[in-house]
DOZA-639858 format. One line per 5 residues: number of its first residue (from 1); their letters; for each residue x, y, z of N, C-alpha, C. Coordinates in steps of 0.001 Angstrom, whole numbers. Each point is the difference from the previous one (the first is absolute). Layout:
! DOZA-639858
NUM	a	X,Y,Z,X,Y,Z,X,Y,Z | ...
END
This chain:
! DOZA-639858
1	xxxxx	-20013,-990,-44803,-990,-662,839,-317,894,1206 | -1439,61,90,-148,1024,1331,-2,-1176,1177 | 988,1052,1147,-119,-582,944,-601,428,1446 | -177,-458,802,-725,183,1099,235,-595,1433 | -261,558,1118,388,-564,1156,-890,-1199,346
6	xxxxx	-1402,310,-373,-897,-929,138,-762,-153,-906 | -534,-1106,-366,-1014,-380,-530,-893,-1098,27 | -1372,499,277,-1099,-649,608,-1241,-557,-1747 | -136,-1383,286,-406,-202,-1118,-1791,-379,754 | -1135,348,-570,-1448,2,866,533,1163,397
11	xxxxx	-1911,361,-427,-108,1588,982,-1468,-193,555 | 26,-699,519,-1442,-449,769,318,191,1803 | -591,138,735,78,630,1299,1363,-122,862 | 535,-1315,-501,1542,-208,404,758,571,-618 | 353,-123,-1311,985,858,-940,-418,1338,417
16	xxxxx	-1075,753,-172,-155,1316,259,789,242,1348 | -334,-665,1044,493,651,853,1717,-644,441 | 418,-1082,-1102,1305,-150,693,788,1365,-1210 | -583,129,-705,670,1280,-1196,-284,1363,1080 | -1113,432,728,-202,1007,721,1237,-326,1231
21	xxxxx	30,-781,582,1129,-568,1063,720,739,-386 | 991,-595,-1159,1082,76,-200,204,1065,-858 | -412,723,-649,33,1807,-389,288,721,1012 | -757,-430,1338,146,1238,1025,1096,-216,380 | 1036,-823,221,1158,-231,197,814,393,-248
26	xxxxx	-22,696,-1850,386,1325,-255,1456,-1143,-1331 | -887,-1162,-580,40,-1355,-905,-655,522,-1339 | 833,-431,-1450,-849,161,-908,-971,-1350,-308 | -1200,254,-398,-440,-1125,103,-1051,-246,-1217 | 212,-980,-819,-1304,-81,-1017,-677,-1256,195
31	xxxxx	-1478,472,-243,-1003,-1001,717,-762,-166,-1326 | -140,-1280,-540,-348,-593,-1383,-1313,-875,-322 | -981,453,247,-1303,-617,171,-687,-456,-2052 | -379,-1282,240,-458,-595,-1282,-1694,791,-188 | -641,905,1083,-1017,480,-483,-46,1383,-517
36	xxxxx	-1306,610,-10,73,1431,-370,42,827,1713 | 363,-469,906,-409,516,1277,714,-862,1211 | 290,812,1190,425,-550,894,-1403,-784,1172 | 130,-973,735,-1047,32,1124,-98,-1556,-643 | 733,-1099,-486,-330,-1389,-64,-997,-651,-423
41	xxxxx	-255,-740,1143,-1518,-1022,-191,-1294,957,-128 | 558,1320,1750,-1153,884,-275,-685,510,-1232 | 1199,614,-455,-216,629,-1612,-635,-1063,-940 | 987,-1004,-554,-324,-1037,-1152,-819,-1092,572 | -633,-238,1272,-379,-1405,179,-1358,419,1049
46	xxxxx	233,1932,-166,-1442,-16,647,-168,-512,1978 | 1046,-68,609,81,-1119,1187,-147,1404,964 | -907,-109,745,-805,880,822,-824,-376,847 | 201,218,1518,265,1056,808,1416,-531,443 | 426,813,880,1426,-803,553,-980,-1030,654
51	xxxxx	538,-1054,495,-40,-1005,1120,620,427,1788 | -307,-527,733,546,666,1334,977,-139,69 | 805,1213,274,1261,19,808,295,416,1097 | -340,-132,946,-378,396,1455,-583,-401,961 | 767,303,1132,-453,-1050,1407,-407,1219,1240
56	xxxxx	-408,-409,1032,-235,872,1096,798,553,642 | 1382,-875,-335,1475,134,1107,246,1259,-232 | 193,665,1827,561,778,187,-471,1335,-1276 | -938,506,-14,-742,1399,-1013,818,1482,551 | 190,302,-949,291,1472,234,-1442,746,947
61	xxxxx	553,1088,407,-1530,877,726,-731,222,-682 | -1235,-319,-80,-1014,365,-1036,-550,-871,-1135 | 703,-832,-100,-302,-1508,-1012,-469,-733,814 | -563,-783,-673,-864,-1529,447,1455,-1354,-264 | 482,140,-1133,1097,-733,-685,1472,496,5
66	xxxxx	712,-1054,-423,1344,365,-363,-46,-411,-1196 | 231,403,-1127,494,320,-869,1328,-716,-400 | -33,-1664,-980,1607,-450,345,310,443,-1216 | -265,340,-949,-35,832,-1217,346,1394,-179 | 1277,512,527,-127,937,219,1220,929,-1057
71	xxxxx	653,773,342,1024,362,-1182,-483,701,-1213 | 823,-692,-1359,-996,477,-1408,-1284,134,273 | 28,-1297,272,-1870,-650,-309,-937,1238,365 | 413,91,1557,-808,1318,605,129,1193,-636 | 1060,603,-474,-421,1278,-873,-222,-309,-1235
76	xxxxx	-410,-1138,-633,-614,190,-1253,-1333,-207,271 | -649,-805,1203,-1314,238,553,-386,1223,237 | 1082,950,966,-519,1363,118,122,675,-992 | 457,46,-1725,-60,781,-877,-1315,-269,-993 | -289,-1980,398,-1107,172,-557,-1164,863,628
81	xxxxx	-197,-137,1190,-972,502,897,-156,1518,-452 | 1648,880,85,-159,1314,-627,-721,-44,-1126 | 109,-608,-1063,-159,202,-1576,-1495,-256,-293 | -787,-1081,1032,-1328,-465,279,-938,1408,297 | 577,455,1127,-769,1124,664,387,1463,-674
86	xxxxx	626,6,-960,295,815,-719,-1162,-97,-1356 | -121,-1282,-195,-743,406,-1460,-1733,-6,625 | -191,-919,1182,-1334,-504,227,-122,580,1200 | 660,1310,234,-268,283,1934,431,-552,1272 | -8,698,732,501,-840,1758,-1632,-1095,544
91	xxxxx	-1379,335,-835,-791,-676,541,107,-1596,-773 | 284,-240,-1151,293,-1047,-780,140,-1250,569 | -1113,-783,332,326,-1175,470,968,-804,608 | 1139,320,-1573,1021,-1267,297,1686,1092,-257 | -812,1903,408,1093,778,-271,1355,-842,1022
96	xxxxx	-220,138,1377,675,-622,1143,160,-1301,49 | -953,-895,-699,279,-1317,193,1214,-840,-1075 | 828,-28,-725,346,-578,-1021,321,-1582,504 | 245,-230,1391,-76,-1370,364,-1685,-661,-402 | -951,524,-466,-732,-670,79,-554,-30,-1528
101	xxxxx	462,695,-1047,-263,-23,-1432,1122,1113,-518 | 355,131,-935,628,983,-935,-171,70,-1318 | 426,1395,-222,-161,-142,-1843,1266,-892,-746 | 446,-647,-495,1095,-85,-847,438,1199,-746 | -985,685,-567,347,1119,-1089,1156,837,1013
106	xxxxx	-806,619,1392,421,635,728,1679,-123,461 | 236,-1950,-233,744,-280,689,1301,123,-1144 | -338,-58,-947,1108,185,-1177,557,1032,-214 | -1234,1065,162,987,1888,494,922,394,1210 | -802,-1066,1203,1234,242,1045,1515,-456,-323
111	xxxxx	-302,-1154,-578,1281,-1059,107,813,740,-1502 | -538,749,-839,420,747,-1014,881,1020,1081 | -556,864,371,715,1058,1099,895,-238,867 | -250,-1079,587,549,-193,1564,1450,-604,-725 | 95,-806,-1382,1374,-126,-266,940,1153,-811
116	xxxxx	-989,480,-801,410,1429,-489,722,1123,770 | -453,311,1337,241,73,934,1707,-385,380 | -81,-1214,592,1065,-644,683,1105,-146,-1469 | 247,503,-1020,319,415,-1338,192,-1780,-813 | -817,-754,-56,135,-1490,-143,-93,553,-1968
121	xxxxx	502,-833,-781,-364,65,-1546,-718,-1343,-25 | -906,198,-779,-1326,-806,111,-214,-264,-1859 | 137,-1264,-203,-179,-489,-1139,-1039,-963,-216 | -1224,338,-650,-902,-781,-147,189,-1165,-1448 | -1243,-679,-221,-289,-838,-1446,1783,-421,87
126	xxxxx	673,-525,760,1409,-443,446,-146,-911,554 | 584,-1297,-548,285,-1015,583,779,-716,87 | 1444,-823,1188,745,-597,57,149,-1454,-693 | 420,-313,-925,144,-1033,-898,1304,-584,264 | 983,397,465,1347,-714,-145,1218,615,1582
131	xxxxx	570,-759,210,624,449,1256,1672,-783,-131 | 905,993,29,1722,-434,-348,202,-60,1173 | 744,-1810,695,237,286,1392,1313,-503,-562 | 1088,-1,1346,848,-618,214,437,-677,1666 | 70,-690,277,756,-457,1516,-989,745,846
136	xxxxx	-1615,-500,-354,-489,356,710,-612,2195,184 | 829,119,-894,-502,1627,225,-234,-16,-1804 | -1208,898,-53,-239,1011,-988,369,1027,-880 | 353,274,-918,655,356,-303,-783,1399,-899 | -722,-212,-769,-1487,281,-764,-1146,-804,-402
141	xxxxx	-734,983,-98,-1676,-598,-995,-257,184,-1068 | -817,-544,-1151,-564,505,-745,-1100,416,-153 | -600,1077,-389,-1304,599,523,-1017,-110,-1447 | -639,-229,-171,-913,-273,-1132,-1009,1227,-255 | 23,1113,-753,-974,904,-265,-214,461,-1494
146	xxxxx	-978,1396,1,-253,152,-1175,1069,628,-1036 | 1464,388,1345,1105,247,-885,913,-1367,-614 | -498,-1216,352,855,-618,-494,826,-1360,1568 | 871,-226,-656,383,-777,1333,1220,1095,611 | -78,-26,1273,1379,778,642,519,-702,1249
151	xxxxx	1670,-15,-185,661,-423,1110,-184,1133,1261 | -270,155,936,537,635,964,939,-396,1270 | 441,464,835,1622,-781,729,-236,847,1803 | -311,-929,566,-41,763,1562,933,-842,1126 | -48,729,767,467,-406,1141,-452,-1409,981
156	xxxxx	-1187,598,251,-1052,-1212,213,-1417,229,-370 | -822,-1170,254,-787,-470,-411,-1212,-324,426 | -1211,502,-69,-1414,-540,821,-1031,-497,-609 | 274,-1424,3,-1398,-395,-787,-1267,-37,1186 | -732,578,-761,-1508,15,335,-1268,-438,-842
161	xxxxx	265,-777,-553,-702,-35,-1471,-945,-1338,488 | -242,-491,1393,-751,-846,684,84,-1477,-500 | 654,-285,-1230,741,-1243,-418,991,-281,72 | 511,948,891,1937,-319,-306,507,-271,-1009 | -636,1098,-1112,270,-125,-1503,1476,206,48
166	xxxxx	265,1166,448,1741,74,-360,970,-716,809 | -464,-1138,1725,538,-722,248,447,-1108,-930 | -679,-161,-577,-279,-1593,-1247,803,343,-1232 | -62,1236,-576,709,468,-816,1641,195,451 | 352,349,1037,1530,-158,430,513,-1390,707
171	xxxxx	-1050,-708,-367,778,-1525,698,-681,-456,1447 | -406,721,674,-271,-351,1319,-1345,-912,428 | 182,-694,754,-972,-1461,-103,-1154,811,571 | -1046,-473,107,-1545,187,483,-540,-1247,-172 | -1276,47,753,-816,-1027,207,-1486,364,-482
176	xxxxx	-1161,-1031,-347,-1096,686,-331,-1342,-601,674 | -904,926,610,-1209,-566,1220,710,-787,732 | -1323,-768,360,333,-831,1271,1173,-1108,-190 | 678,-848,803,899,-967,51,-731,-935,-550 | -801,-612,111,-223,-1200,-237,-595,-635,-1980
181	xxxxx	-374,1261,-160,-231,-103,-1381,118,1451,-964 | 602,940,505,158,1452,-735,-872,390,-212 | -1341,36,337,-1200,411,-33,-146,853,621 | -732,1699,-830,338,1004,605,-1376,212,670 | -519,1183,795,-1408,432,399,-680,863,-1574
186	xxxxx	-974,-784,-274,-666,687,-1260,260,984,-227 | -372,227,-1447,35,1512,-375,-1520,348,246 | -5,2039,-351,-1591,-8,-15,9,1211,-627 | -824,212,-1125,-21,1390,-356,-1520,621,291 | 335,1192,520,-923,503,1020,-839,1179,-1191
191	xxxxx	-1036,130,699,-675,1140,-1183,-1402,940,632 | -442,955,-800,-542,997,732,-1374,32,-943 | -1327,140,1349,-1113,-184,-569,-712,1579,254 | -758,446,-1048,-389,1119,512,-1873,101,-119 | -503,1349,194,-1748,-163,-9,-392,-770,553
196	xxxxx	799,-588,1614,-601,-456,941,-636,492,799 | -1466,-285,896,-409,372,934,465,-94,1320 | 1250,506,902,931,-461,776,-529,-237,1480 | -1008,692,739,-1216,-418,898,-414,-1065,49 | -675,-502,-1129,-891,-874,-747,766,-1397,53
201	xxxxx	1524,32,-725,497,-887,-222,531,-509,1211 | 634,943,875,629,-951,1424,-1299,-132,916 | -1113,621,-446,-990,-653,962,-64,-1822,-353 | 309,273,-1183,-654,-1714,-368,1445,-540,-419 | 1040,-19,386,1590,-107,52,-273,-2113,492
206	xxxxx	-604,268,888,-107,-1897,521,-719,-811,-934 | -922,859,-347,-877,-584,-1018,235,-641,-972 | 1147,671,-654,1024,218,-1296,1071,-1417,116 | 1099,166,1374,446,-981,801,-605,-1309,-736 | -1292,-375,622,-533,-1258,347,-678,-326,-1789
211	xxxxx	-372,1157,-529,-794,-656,-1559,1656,101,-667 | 1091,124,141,1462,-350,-745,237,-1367,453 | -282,-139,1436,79,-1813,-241,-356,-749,-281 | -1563,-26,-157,-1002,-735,-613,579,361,-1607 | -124,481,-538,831,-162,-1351,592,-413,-872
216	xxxxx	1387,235,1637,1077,-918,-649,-82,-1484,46 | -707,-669,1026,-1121,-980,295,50,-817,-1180 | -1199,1103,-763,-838,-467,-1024,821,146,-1495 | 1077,441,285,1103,134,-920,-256,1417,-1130 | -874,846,426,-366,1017,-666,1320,1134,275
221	xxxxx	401,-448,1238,1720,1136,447,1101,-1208,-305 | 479,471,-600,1062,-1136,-88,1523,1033,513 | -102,959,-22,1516,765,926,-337,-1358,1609 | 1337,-53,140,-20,-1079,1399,470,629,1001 | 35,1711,400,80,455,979,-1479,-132,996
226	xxxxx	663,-138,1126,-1252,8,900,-1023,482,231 | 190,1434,-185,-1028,899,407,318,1625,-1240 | -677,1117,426,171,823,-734,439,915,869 | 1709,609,-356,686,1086,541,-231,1431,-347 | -783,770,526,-157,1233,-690,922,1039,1060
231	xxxxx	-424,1180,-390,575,1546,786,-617,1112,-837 | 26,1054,672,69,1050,-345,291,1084,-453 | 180,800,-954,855,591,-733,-201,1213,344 | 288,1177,-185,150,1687,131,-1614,446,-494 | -561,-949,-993,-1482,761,-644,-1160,-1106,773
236	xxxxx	-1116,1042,276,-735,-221,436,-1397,-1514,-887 | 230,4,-903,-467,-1071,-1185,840,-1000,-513 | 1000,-11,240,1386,-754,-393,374,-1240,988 | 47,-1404,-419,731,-1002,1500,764,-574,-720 | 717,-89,631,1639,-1267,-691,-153,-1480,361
241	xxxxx	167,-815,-819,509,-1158,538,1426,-705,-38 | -19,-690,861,1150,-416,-114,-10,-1953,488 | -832,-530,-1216,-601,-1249,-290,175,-654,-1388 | 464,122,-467,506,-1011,-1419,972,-1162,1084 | 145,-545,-526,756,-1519,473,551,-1070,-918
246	xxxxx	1688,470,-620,272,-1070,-568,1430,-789,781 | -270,-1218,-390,757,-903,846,1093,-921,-700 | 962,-66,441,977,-1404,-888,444,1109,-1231 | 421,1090,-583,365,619,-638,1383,595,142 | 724,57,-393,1177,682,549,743,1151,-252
251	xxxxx	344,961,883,-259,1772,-162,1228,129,-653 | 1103,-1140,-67,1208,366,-1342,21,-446,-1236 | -1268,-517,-263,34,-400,-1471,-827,553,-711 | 503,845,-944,-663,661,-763,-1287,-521,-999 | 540,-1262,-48,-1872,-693,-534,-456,-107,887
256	xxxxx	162,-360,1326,-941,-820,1048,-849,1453,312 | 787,1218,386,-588,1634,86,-1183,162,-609 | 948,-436,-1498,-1152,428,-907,-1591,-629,-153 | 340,-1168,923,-1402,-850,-433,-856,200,1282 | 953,108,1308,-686,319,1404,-576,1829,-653
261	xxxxx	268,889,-792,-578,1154,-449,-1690,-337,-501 | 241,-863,-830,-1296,-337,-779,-945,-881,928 | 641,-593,604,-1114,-1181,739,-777,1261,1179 | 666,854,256,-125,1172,942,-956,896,-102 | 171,278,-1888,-1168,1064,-42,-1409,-693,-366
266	xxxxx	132,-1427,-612,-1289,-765,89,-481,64,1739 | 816,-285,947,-528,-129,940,-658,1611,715 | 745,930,-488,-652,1467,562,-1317,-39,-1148 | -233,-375,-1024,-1639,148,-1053,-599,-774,582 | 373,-1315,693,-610,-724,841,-987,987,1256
271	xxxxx	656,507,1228,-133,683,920,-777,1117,-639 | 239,406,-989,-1006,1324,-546,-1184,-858,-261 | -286,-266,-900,-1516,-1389,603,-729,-4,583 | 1302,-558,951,-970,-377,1366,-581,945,916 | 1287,1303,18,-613,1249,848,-1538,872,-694
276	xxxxx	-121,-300,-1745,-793,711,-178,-854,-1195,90 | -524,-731,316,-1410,-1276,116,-255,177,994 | 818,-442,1037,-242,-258,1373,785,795,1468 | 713,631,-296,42,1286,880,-970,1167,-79 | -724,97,1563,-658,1509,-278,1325,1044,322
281	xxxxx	-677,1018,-1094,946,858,392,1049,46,-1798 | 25,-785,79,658,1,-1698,-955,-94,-1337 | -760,-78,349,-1058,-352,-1510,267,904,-922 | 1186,1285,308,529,591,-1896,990,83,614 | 788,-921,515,1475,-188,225,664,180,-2010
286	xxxxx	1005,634,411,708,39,-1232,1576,-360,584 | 1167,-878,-1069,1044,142,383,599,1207,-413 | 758,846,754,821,697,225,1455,-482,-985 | 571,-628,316,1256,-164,186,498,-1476,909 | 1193,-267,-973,480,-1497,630,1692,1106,360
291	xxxxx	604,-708,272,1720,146,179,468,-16,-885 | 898,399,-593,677,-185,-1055,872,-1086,152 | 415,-515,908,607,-1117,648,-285,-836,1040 | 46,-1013,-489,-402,-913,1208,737,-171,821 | -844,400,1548,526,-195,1345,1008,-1250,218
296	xxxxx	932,278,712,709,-1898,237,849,247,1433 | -673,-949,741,426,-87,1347,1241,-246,501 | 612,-781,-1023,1370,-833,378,557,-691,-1011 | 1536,429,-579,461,-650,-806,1097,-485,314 | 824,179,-858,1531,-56,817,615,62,1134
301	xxxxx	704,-352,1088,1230,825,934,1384,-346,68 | 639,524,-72,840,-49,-214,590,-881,1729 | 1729,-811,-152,441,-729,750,771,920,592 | -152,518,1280,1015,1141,347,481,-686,1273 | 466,1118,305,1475,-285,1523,-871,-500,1004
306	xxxxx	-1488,409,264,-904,-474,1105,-1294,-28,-919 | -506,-1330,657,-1161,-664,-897,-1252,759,1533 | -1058,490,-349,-917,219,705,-901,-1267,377 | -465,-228,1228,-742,-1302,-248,-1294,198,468 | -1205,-887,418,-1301,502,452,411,-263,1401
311	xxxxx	733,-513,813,381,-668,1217,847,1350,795 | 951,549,-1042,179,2006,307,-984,683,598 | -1227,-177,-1391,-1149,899,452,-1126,-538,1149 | 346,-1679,222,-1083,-86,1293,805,826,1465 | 1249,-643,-273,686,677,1444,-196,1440,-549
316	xxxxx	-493,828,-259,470,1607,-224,1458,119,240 | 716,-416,-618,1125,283,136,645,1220,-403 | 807,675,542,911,1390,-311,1385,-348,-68 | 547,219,-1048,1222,-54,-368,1182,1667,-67 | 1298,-927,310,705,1050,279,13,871,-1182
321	xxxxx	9,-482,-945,104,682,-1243,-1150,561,-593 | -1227,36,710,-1100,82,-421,-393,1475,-900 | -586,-60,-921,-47,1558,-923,-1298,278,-343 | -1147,-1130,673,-1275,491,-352,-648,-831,1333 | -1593,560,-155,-947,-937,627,-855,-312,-263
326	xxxxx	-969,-778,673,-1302,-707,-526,-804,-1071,660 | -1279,399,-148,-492,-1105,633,-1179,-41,-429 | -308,197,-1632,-1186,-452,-689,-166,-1597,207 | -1146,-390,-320,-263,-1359,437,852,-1138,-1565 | 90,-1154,659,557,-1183,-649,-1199,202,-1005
331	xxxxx	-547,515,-1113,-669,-145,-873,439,-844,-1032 | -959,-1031,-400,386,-1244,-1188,-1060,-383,-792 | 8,822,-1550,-1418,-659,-868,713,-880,-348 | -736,-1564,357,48,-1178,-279,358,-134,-1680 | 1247,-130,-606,750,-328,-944,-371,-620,-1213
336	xxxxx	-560,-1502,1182,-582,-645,-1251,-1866,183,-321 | -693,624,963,-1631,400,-76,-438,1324,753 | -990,-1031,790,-937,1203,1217,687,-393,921 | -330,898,784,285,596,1652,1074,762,51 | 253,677,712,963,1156,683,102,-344,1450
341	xxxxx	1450,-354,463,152,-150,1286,864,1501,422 | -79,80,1412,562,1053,826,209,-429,1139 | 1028,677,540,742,-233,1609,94,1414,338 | -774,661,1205,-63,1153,366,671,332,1119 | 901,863,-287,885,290,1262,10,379,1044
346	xxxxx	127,-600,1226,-1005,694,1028,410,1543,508 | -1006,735,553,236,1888,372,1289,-158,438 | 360,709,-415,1475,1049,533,1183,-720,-866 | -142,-1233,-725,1335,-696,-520,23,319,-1464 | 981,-382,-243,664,425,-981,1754,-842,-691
351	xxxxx	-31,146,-847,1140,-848,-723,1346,1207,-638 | 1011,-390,147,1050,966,-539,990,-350,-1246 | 283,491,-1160,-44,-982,-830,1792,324,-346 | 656,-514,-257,1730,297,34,488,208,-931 | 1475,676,-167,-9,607,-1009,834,-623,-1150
356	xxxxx	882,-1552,779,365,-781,-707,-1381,-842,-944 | -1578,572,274,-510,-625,-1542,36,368,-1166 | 611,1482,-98,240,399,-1121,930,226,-1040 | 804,-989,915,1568,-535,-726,-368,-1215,-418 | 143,319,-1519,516,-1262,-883,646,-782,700
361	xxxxx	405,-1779,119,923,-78,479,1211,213,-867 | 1174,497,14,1430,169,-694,-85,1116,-598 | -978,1240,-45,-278,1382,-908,1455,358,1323 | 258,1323,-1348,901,801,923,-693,1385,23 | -819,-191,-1487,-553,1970,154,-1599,-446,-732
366	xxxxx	-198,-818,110,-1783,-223,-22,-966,-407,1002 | -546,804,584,-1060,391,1090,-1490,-1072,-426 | -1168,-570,274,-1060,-251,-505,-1393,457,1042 | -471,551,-93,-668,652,977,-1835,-284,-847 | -969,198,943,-1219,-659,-616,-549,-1490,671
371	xxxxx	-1293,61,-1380,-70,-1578,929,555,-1275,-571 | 1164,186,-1104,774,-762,5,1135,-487,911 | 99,868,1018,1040,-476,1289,325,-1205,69 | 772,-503,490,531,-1164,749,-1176,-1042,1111 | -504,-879,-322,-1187,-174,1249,-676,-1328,-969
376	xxxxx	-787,-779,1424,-303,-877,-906,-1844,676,-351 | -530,-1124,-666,-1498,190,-406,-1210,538,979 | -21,-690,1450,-188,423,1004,90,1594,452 | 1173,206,67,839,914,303,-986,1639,-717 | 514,-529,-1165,-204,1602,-1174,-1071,132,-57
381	xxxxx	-1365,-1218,640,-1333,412,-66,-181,1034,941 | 697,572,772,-252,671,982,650,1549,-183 | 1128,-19,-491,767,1204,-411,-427,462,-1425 | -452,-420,-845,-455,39,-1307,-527,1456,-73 | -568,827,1114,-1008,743,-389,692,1575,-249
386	xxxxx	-1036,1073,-1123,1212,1011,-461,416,718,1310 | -518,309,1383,467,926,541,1373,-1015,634 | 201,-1192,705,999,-557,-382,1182,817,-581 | -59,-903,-1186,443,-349,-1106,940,1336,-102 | -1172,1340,74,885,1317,245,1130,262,684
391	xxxxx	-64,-725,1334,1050,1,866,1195,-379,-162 | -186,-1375,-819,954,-1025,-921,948,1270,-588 | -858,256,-1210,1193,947,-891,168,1275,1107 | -340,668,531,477,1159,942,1107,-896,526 | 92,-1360,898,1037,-430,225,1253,-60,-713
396	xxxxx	-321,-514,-1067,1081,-319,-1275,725,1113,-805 | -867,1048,362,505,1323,-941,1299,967,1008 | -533,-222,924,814,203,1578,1746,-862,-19 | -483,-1050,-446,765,-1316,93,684,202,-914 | -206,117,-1143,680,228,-997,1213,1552,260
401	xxxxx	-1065,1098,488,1173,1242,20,1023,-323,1116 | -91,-813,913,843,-250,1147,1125,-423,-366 | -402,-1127,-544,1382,-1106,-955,-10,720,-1144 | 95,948,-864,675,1350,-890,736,921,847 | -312,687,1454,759,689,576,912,-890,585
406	xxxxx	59,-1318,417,1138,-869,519,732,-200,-1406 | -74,-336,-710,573,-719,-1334,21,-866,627 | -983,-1087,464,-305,-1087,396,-623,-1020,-892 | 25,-1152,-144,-1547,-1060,-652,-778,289,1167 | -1700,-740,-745,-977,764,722,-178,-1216,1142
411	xxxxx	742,-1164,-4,118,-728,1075,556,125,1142 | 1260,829,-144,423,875,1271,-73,1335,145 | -1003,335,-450,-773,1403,662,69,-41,1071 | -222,1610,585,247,-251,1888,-1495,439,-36 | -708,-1201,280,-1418,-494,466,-66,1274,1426
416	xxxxx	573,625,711,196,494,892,-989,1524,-451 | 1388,359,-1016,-733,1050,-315,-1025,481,-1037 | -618,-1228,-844,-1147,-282,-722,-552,-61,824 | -542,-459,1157,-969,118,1359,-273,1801,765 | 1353,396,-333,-62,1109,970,-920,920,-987
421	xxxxx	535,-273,-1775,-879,1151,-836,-1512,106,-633 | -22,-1848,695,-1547,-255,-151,-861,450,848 | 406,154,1121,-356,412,1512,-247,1476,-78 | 1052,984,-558,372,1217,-178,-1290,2,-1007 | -713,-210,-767,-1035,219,-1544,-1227,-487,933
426	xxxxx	-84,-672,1497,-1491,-363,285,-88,-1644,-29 | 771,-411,-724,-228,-1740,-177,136,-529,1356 | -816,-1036,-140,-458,-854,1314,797,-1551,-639 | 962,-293,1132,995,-823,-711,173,-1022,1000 | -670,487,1408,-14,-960,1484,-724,543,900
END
């Protein structure tokens, strides 16, 4: 049986970077992703641009912002930025910007390198199916690929797999959406329109707005999102949306997936329709491309040592143990229909998120990092987002080599000096 110091199951922006963490540490580490590629939702679910992570407080010289995203996250931003202005020039629109669009393609060569690099073994079309615990610790996995099934045997453990797939698989309780009825924030699978007129079209962007409600009105839109979410992509003819809307489905059941998939892409042939009738600016709109996976906001979290609450994030609270930050807004697509609520944090504040959420409760060597954390429904609408989320596993991968150099469980890690090496990499942790 091969064994290993670590192993990180998801290789989506958390796994990548709690496997990059914990390589540099000088940790063997294999990072086991179920796709053909690292980079998550980005990669398989299409989920683009980041969302804000950043406040005014206190800017370095020369910034407008601070940056609470900082660490991994930031040099895989600055490698995309290299790799941008490398193929398309330093004049390139969005060479410097990657906070404001990115390629995915782009982003799958960094996150290919940047663990290659930090010497991580990287196993794709791999997926965790089975987990041997005992008294609370881990013992091995079984990994599901095209060789067959294989045990492998580590030290500890990082699920990132945004379901707390391998929490559930070793015994450890979780909870699912909100309290009151497990109802998660919709799924949405997002998709890419191209042979748009892009001038044309955000000139008449309100226009578009107001004939989607009359519509849905008249029952000609039947998606029950509110309005139409678009962005911008790297090509000049190309816009993304990010507007399908399914509701009451649930992101761990493999039929319910499967049927929120289909109700999804009727609703994107829907939106193609409508953009080529009655949007100017699209009249030879063609689809591009859907996700290969549908987006999903919130599934699982797991019950850990500290529950996150929304009452945390009104006080901005900072915790002693704190291993990340944040202060994207309380974002909530309404579960069971329309509307999207938000709570916007006022300038300069910010929330600190601790590092007892990523303890199982009773794990001795399983870490959970992502937006499966510890927290209630409230809560994860706000931390959910990938630059986040990055911080999460950079925390956990940290966390994990600390309690390997103690021969510690990862519950009495010295939180002390997981702070000092997050601090030491750039992370903004208070």
């Amino acid at each position: 049986m091969q064994h290993y110091d670590i192993i990180v199951a998801g290789g989506g922006f958390t796994g990548a970077a709690a496997a990059i963490a914990a390589a540099r540490q000088g940790l063997s580490v294999l990072l086991a992703e179920e796709s053909n590629c690292l980079g998550g939702a980005a990669a398989t679910a299409l989920v683009n641009p980041f969302m804000p992570f950043f406040t005014p407080v206190r800017p370095k010289a020369g910034e407008r912002f601070t940056l609470l995203s900082r660490g991994i996250f930031e040099e895989i931003c600055g490698e995309l930025v290299e790799l941008t202005t490398t193929i398309h020039g330093a004049d390139f629109r969005y060479a410097r910007q990657p906070l404001a669009t990115f390629s995915e393609e782009y982003l799958k060569v960094v996150l290919n390198r940047m663990t290659r690099r930090a010497g991580v073994q990287l196993l794709f079309h791999t997926r965790v199916i089975a987990a041997r615990t005992t008294d609370g610790k881990i013992t091995a996995l079984t990994l599901s690929n095209q060789s067959g099934l294989t045990e492998v045997s580590s030290d500890y453990f990082i699920d990132c797999t945004g379901d707390a797939d391998v929490a559930v698989m070793a015994g450890f309780p979780t909870h699912l959406g909100r309290e009151a009825d497990s109802l998660c924030q919709p799924m949405t699978l997002c998709f890419r329109v191209g042979d748009v007129n892009l001038p044309l079209f955000y000139q008449n962007r309100a226009l578009m707005q107001e004939k989607y409600k009359e519509l849905q009105q008249s029952g000609e839109i039947t998606n029950v999102r509110e309005n139409v979410l678009v962005f911008n992509t790297i090509s000049d003819s190309v816009i993304h949306f990010n507007t399908t809307r399914v509701v009451k489905h649930n992101p761990t059941s493999a039929a319910e997936v499967t049927e929120a998939e289909i109700i999804a892409r009727e609703q994107v042939m829907e939106m193609l329709h409508f953009l080529r009738r009655y949007v100017p600016g699209c009249e030879h709109a063609t689809l591009l491309q859907t996700a290969m996976h549908i987006g999903v906001r919130e599934s699982r979290m797991i019950d850990g040592e500290y529950c996150l609450t929304q009452e945390d994030l009104l006080a901005c609270r900072k915790f002693e143990d704190g291993i990340a930050a944040c202060n994207y807004d309380i974002d909530i697509h309404n579960p069971e229909g329309s509307g999207t609520s938000h709570y916007y944090f006022p300038p300069n504040e910010y929330y600190t998120i601790p590092y007892r959420c990523l303890l199982p409760r009773g794990s001795k060597n399983l870490l959970v990092a992502g937006r499966c954390i510890s927290s209630t429904h409230e809560a994860q609408a706000s931390y959910r987002i990938m630059p986040v989320v990055c911080t999460l596993g950079e925390a956990a991968g940290v966390a994990a080599s600390v309690a390997k150099k103690q021969g510690a469980c990862v519950g009495e890690a010295n939180v002390d000096e997981i702070r000092r090496l997050l601090r030491a990499n750039g992370a903004v942790i208070d």
